[in-house]
C-alpha positions in Angstrom: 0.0 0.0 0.0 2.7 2.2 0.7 4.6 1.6 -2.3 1.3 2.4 -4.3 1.1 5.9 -2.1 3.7 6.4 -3.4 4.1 5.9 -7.0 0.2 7.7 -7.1 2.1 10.8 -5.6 5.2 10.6 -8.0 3.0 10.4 -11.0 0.8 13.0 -10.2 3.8 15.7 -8.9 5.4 14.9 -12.1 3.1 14.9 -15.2 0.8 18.2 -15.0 -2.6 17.8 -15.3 -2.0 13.9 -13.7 -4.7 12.7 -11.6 -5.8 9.5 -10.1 -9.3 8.4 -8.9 -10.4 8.0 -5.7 -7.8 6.6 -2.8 -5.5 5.8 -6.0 -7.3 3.9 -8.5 -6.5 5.3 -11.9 -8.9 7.6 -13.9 -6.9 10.3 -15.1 -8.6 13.6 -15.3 -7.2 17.4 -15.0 -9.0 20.6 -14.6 -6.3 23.8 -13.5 -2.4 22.8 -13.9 -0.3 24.2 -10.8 2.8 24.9 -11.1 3.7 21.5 -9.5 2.3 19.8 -11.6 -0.6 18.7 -9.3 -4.3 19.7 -10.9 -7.0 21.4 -8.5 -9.1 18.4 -8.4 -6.6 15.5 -8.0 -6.9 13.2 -5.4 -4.1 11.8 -3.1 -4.2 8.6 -1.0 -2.1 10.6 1.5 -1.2 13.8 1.9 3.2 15.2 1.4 5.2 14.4 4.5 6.1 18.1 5.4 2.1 19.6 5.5 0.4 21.9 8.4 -3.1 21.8 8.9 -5.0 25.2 8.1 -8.3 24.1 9.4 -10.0 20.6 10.6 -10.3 19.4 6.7 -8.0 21.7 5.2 -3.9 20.8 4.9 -1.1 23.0 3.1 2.5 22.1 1.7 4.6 24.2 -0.7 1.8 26.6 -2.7 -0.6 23.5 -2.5 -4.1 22.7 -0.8 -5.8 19.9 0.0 -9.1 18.8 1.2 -10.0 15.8 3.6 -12.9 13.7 1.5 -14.2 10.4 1.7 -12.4 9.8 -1.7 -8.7 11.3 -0.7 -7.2 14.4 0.0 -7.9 16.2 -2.9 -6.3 19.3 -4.3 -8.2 22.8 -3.8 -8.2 26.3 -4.5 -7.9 28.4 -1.5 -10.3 30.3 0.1 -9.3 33.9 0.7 -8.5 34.7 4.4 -6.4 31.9 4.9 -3.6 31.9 7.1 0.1 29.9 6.1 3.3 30.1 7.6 5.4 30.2 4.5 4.9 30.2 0.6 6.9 28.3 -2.2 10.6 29.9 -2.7 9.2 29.8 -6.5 7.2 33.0 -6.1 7.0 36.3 -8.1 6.5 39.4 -6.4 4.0 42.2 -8.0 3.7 45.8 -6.8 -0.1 46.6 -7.2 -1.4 49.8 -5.9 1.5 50.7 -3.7 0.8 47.3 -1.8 3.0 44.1 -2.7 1.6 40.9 -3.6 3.0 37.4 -3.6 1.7 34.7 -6.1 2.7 31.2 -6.7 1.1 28.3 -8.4 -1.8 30.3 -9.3 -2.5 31.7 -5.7 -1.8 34.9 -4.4 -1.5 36.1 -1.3 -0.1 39.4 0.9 2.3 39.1 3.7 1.5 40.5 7.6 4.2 41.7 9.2 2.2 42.1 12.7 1.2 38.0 12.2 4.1 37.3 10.2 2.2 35.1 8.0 0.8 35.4 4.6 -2.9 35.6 4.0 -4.6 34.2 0.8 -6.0 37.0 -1.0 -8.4 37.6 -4.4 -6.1 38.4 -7.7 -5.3 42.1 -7.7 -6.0 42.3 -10.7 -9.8 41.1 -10.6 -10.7 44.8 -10.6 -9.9 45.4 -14.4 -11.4 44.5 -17.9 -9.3 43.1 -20.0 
């Protein structure tokens, strides 16, 4: 079982848009690349090694989310107002409005100095027409 935890994981950090069915039996599907390589909507038999909990269903490692399911941990977007220690080293930084943003793999978020923690936050850029 372990062994099949983690091949599911390899294959699914490795080709983007990968995604396996529920606790690890294969049916690929893919809706939103990350970065990664990990697809909001994958499911995982068991979540990275290094993860912190951001709420009672809710886990985080390195830019990614994941929600506790009856299927698998599957892979989220996050809601704004959430709270994490510490974003991917991959990140781009983007002045907006005097204010500076962080995103990575698709999320954004804004750094408190007070907390010292970075809050999910909406796109600055959801303001404009394009």
């Amino acid at each position: 079982m372990a062994a099949r935890s983690i091949l599911v994981l390899v294959c699914c950090l490795s080709l983007s848009g990968c995604a396996v069915g529920p606790r690890g039996h294969g049916a690929p599907f893919g809706l939103f690349a990350l970065g990664a390589g990990i697809a909001i909507g994958s499911v995982l038999t068991t979540l990275p090694h290094r993860h912190v909990v951001v709420d009672d269903r809710t886990y985080y490692s390195d830019g990614v989310f994941y929600r506790d399911t009856p299927r698998g941990y599957v892979v989220v977007t996050p809601t704004p107002g959430v709270w994490v220690d510490d974003i991917p080293e991959e990140h781009r930084v983007v002045r907006r409005k005097d204010k500076d943003y962080f995103t990575s793999k698709g999320v954004w978020y804004r750094f408190d100095v007070k907390r010292k923690q970075y809050k999910v936050v909406e796109s600055p850029f959801d303001d404009e027409d394009y």
